[in-house]
C-alpha positions as a LaTeX table, in Angstrom:
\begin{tabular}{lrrr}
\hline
Residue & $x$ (\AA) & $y$ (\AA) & $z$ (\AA) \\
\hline
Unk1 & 29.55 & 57.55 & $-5.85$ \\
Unk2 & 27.63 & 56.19 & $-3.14$ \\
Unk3 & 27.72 & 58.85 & $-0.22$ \\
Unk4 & 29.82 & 61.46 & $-1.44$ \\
Unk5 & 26.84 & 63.15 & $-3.34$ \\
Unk6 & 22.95 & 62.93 & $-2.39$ \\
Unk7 & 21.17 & 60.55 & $-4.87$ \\
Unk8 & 19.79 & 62.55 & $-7.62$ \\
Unk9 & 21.86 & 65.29 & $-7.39$ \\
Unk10 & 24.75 & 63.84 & $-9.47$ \\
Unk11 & 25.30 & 65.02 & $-13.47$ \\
Unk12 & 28.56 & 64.61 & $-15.65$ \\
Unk13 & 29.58 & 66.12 & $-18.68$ \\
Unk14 & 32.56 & 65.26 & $-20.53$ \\
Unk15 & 34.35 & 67.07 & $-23.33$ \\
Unk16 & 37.00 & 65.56 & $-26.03$ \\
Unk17 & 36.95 & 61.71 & $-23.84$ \\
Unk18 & 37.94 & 59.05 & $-26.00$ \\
Unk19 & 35.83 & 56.39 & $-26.06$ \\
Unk20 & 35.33 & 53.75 & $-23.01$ \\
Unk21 & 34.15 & 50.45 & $-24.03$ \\
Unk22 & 30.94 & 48.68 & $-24.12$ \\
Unk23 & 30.51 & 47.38 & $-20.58$ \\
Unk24 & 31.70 & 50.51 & $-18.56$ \\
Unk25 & 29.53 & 52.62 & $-20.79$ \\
Unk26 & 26.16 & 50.46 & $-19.69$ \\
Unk27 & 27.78 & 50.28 & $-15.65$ \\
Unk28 & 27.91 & 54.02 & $-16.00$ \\
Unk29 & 24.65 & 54.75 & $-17.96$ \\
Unk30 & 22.72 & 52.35 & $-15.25$ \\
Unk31 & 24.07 & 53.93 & $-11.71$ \\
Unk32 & 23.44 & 57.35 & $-13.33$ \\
Unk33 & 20.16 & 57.15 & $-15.86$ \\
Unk34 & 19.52 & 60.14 & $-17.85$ \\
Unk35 & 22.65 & 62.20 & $-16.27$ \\
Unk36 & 25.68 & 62.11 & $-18.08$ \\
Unk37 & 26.18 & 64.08 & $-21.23$ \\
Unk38 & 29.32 & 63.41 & $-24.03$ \\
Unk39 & 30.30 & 67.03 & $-25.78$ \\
Unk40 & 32.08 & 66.21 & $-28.81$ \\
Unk41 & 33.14 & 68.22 & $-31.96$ \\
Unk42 & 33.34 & 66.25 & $-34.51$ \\
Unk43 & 37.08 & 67.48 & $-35.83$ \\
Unk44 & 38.42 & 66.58 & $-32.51$ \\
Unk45 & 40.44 & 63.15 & $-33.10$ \\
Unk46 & 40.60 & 62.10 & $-28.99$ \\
Unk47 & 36.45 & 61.11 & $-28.75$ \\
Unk48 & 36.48 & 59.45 & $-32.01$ \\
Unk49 & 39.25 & 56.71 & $-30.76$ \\
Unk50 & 39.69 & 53.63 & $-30.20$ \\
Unk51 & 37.55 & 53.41 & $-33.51$ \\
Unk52 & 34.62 & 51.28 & $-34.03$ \\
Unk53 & 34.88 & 48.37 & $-36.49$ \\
Unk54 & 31.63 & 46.03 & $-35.38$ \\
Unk55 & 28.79 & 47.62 & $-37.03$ \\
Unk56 & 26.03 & 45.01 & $-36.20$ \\
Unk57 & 27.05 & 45.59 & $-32.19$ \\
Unk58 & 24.20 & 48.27 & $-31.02$ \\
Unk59 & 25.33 & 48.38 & $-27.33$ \\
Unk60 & 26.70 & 51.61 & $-26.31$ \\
Unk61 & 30.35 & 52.44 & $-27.08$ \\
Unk62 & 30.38 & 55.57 & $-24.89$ \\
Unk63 & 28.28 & 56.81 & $-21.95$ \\
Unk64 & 25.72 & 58.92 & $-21.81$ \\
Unk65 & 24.14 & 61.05 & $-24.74$ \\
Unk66 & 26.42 & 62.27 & $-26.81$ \\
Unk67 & 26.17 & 65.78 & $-28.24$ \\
Unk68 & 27.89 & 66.40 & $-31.53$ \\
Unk69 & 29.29 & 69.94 & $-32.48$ \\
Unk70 & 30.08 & 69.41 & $-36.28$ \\
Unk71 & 28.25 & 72.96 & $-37.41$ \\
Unk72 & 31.22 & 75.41 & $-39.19$ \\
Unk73 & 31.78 & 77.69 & $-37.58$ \\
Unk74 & 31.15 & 77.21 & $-34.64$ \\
Unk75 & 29.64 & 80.30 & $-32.71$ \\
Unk76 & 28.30 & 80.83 & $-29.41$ \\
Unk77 & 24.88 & 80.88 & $-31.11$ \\
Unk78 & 25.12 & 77.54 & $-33.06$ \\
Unk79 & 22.49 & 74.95 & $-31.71$ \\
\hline
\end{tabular}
């Protein structure tokens, strides 16, 4: 990321990504702190897999913050 676009100017936003993994969630977090965004609705199968099964395990299992649509229905005006 270094070089192709001026530090600080970088944001990502995914939509319907399965999830990545402990240690490439906290690489991605750390070069880009407060900047990426997960959009997920919560009938859509693809972000909820591979599925969790280690509960005690707080690291992150996907980057960023993820935002959850799981309001029915869902409208242009749902928060």
């Amino acid at each position: 990321m270094k070089g192709i676009v001026p530090e600080g100017q970088l944001s990502i936003y995914t939509f319907g990504m399965p999830r990545v993994g402990d240690y490439y969630a906290e690489e991605f977090d750390r070069l880009l702190v407060n900047k990426t965004w997960r959009i997920v609705h919560r009938k859509d199968l693809v972000p909820h897999i591979p599925t969790r099964t280690d509960t005690e395990n707080t690291s992150p299992y996907h980057h960023g913050v993820e935002i959850l649509y799981g309001v029915e229905p869902m409208l242009r005006t749902s928060s």
